[in-house]
C-alpha positions as a Markdown table, in Angstrom:
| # | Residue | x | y | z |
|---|---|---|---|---|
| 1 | Unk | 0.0 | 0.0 | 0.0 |
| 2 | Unk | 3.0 | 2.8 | 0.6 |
| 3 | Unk | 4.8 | 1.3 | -2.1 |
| 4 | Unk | 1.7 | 2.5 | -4.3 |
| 5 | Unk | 1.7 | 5.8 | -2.7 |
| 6 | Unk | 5.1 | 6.5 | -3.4 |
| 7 | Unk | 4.6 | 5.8 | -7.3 |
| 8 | Unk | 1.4 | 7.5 | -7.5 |
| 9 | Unk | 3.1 | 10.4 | -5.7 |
| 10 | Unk | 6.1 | 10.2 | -8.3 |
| 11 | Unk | 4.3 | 9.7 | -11.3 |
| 12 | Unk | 1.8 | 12.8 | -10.8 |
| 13 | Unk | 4.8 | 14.4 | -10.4 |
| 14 | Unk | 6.3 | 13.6 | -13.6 |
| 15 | Unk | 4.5 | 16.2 | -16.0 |
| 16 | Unk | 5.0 | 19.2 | -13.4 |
| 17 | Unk | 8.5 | 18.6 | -14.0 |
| 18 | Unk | 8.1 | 18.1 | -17.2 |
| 19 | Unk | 7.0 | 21.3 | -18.1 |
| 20 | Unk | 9.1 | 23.0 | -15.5 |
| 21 | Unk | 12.2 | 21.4 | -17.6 |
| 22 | Unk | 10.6 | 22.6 | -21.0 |
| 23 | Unk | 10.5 | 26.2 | -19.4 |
| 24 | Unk | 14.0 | 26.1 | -18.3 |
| 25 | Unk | 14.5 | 25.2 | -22.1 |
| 26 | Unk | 12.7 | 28.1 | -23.4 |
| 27 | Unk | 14.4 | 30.5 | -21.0 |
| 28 | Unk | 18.0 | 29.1 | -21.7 |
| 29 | Unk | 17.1 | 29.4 | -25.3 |
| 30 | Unk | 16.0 | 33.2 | -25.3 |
| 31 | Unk | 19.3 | 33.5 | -23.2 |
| 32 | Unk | 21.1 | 32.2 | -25.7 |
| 33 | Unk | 20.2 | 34.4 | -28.6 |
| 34 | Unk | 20.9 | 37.3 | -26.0 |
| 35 | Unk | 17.3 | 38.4 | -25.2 |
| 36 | Unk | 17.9 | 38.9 | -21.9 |
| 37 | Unk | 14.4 | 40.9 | -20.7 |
| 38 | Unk | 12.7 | 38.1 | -22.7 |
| 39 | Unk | 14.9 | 35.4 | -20.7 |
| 40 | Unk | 14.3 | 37.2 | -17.7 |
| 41 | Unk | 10.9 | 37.5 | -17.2 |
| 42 | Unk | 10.0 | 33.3 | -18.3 |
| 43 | Unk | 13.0 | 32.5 | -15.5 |
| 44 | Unk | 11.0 | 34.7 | -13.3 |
| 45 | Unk | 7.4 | 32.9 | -14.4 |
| 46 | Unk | 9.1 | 29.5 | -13.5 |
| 47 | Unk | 10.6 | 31.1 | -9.5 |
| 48 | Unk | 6.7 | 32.2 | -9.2 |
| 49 | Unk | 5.8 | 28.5 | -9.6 |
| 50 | Unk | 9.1 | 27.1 | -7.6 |
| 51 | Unk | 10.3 | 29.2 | -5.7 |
| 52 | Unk | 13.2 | 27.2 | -4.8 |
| 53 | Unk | 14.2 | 26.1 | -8.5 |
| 54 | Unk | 17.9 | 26.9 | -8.1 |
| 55 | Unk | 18.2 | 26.8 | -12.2 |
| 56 | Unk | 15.9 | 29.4 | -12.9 |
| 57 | Unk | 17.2 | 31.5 | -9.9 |
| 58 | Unk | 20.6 | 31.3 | -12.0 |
| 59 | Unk | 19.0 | 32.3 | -15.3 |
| 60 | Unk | 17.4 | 34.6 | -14.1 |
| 61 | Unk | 21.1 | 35.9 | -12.3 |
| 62 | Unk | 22.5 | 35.7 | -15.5 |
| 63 | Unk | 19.8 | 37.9 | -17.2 |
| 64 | Unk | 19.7 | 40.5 | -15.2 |
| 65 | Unk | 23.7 | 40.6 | -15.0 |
| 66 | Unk | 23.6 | 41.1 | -18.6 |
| 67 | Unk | 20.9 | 43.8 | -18.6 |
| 68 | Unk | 22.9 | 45.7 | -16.4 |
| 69 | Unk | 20.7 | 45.6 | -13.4 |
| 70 | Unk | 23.1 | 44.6 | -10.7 |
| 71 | Unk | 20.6 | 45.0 | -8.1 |
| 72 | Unk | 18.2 | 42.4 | -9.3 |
| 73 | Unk | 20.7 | 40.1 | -10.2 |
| 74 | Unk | 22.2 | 40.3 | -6.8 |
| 75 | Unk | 18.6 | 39.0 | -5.2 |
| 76 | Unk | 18.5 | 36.2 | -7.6 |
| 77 | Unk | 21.9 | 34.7 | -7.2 |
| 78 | Unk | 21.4 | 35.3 | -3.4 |
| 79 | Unk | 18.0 | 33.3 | -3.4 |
| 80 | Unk | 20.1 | 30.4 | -5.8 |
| 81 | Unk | 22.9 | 30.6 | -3.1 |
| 82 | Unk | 20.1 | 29.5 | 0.0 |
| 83 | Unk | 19.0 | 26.8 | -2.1 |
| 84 | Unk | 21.2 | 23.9 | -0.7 |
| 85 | Unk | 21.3 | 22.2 | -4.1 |
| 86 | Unk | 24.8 | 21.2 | -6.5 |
| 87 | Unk | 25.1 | 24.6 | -7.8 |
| 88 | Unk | 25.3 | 26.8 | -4.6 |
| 89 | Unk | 29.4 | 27.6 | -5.4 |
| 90 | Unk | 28.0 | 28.9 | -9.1 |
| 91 | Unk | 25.4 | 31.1 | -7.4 |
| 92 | Unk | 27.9 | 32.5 | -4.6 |
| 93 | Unk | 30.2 | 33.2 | -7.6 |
| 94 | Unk | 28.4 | 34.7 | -9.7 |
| 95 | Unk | 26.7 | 37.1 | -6.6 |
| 96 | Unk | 30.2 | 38.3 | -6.1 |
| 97 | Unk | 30.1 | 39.4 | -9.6 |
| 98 | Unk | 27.4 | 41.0 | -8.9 |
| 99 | Unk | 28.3 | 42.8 | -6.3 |
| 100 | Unk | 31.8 | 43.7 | -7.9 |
| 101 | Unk | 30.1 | 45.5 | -11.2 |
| 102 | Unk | 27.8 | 47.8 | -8.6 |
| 103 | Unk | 30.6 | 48.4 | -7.0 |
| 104 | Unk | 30.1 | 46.8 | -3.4 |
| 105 | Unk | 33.4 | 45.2 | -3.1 |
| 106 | Unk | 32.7 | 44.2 | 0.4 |
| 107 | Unk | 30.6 | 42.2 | -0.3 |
| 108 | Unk | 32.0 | 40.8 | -3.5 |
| 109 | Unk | 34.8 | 39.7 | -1.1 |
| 110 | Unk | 32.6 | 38.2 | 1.0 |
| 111 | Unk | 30.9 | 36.5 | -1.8 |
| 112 | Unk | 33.7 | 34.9 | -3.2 |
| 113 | Unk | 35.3 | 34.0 | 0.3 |
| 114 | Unk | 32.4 | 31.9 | 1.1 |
| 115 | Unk | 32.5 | 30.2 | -2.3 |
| 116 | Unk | 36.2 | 29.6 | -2.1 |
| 117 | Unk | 34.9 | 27.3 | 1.5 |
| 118 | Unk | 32.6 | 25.6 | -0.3 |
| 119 | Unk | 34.8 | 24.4 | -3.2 |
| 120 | Unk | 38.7 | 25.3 | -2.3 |
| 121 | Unk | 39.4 | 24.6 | -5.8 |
| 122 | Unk | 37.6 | 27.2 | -7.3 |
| 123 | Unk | 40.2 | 28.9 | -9.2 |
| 124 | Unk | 38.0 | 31.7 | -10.8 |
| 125 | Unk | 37.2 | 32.5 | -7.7 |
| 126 | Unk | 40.5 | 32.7 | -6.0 |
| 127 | Unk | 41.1 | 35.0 | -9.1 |
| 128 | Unk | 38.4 | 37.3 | -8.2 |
| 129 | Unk | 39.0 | 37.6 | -5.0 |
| 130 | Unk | 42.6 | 38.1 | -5.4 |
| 131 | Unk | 41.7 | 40.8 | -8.0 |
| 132 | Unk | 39.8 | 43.0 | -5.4 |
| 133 | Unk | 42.7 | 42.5 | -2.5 |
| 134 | Unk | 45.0 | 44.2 | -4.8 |
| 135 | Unk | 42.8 | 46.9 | -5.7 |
| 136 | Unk | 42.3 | 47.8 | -2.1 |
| 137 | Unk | 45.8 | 47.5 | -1.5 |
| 138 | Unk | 46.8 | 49.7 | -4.4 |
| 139 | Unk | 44.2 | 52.2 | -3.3 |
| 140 | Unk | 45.6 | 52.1 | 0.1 |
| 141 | Unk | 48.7 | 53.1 | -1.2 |
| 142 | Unk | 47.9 | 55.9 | -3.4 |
| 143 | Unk | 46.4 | 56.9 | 0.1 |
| 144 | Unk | 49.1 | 57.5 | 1.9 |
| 145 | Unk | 51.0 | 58.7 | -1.1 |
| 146 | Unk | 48.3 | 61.4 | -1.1 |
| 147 | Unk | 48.8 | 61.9 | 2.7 |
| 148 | Unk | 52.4 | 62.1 | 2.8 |
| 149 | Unk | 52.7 | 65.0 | -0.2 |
| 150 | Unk | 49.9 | 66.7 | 1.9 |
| 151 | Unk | 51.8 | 66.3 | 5.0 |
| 152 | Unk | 55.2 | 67.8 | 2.8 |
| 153 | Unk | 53.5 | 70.6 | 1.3 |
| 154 | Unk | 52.3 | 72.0 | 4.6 |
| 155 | Unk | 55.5 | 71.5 | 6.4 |
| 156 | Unk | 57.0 | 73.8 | 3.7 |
| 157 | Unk | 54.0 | 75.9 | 3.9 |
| 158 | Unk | 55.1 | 76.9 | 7.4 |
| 159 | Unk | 56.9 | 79.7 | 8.1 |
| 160 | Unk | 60.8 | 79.3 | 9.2 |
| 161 | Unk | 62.1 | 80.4 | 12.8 |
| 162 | Unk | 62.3 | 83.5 | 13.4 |
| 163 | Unk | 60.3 | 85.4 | 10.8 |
| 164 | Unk | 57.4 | 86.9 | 11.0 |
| 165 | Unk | 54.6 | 85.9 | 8.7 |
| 166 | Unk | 52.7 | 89.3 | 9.0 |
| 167 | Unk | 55.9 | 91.3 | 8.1 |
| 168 | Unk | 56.8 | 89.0 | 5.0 |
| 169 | Unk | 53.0 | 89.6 | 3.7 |
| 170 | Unk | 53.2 | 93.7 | 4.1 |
| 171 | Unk | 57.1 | 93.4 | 2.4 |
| 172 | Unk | 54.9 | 91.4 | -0.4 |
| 173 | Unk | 52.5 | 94.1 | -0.9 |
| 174 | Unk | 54.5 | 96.5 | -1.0 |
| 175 | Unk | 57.5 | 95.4 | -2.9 |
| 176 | Unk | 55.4 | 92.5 | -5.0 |
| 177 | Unk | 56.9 | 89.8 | -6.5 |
| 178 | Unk | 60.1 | 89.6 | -7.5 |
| 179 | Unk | 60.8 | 87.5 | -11.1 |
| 180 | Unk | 62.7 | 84.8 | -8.7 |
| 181 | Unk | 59.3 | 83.6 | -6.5 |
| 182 | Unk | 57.2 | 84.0 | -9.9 |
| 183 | Unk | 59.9 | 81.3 | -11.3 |
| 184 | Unk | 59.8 | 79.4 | -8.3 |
| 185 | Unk | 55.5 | 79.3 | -8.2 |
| 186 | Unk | 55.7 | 78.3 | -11.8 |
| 187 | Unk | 58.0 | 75.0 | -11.1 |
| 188 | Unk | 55.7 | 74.3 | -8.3 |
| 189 | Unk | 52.7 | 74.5 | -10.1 |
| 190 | Unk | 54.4 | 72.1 | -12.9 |
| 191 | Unk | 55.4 | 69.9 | -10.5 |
| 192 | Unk | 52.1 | 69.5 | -8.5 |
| 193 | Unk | 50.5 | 69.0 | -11.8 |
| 194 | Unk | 52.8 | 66.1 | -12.9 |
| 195 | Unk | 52.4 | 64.4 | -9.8 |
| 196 | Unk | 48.5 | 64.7 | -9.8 |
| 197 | Unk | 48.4 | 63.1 | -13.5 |
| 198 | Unk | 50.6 | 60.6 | -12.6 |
| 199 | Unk | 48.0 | 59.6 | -9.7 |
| 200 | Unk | 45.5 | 60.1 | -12.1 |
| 201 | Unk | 47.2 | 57.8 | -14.5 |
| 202 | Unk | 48.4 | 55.1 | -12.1 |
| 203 | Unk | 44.5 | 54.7 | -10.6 |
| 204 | Unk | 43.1 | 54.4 | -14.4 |
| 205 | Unk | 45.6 | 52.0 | -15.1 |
| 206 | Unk | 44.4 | 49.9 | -12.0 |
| 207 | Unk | 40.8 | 50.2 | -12.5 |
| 208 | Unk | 41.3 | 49.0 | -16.1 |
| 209 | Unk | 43.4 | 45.9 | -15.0 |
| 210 | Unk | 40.7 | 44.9 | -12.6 |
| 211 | Unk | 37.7 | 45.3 | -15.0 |
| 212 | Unk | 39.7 | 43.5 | -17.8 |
| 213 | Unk | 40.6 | 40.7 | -15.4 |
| 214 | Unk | 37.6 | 39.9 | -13.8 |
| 215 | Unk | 36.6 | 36.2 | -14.3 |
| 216 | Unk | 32.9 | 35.7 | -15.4 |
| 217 | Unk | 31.8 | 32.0 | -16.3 |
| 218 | Unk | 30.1 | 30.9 | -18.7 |
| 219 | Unk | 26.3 | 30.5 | -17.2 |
């Protein structure tokens, strides 16, 4: 008698997933010739239905990742990362991808780190993460470059011992500025111009690296 129940449970079954399969095909399909909304909205059909169909939580990820709307793509591959199913590394992956392109590297880390424990030999993830370590780290540094030439220009800013800044100011107005401090403010200005499109150089050259880097699999 529960032998018969099983069956007749299973076999009712049967054509719910059936058609659940054949709208994951149609969705993959449309994803496939890049139509994205289109994609989107059947994955979307399909979560309304099954709410815990990790596949269709992917696709629709992977749809909204391509449209550009990081925000929606990060609630998707979130809900696919609670489903305790095969693909649970893909969805954590892919949600720090997410959360890189809007710019949350926090949690992009955080992402990755927590794929990386589930599958240690997850090598685009390693990538990733490694990616966004040395972007903080080169950011870090341009920080305290940027401290350090603001620490050196006040210190020469400052007037020296024994002078008085209220007498050198009135012997300004009145004498103005000899051709000497107009040379010298010109090779400052140079200099402090070089340096700041150097900077400017140096962080356009990082962000670049990490954008071009960036490991995104193939959904």
């Amino acid at each position: 008698m529960h032998k018969w129940v099983i069956f007749l449970s299973v076999f009712c079954a049967l054509p719910v997933w059936a058609g659940v399969q054949g709208d994951l095909r149609q969705g993959g399909k449309l994803y496939e010739q890049k139509k994205y909304g289109q994609a989107l909205t059947k994955y979307n059909e399909i979560l309304r239905e099954h709410p815990s169909n990790q596949e269709a939580a992917l696709g629709a990820g992977a749809s909204a990742y391509y449209l550009k709307d990081y925000g929606a793509a990060e609630s998707a591959f979130s809900h696919a990362a609670e489903q305790n199913a095969p693909r649970q590394t893909d969805a954590l992956f892919n949600l720090g991808n997410a959360y890189y392109r809007a710019k949350d590297t926090d949690k992009a880390q955080q992402a990755y780190r927590q794929a990386i424990l589930k599958n240690p030999q997850d090598k685009e993830a390693i990538h990733n993460l490694q990616i966004i370590l040395e972007e903080k780290q080169s950011q870090q540094n341009n920080d305290n470059q940027n401290d350090k030439n603001e620490q050196n220009n006040s210190s020469n800013q400052q007037p020296k011992s024994g002078e008085d800044p209220q007498k050198g100011e009135n012997q300004q107005e009145q004498n103005g500025p000899s051709q000497a401090d107009k040379d010298a403010a010109q090779r400052v200005m140079q200099m402090a111009q070089q340096q700041e499109n150097r900077q400017q150089q140096q962080q356009g050259q990082n962000h670049k690296g990490v954008a071009d880097n960036l490991v995104e699999k193939d959904w």
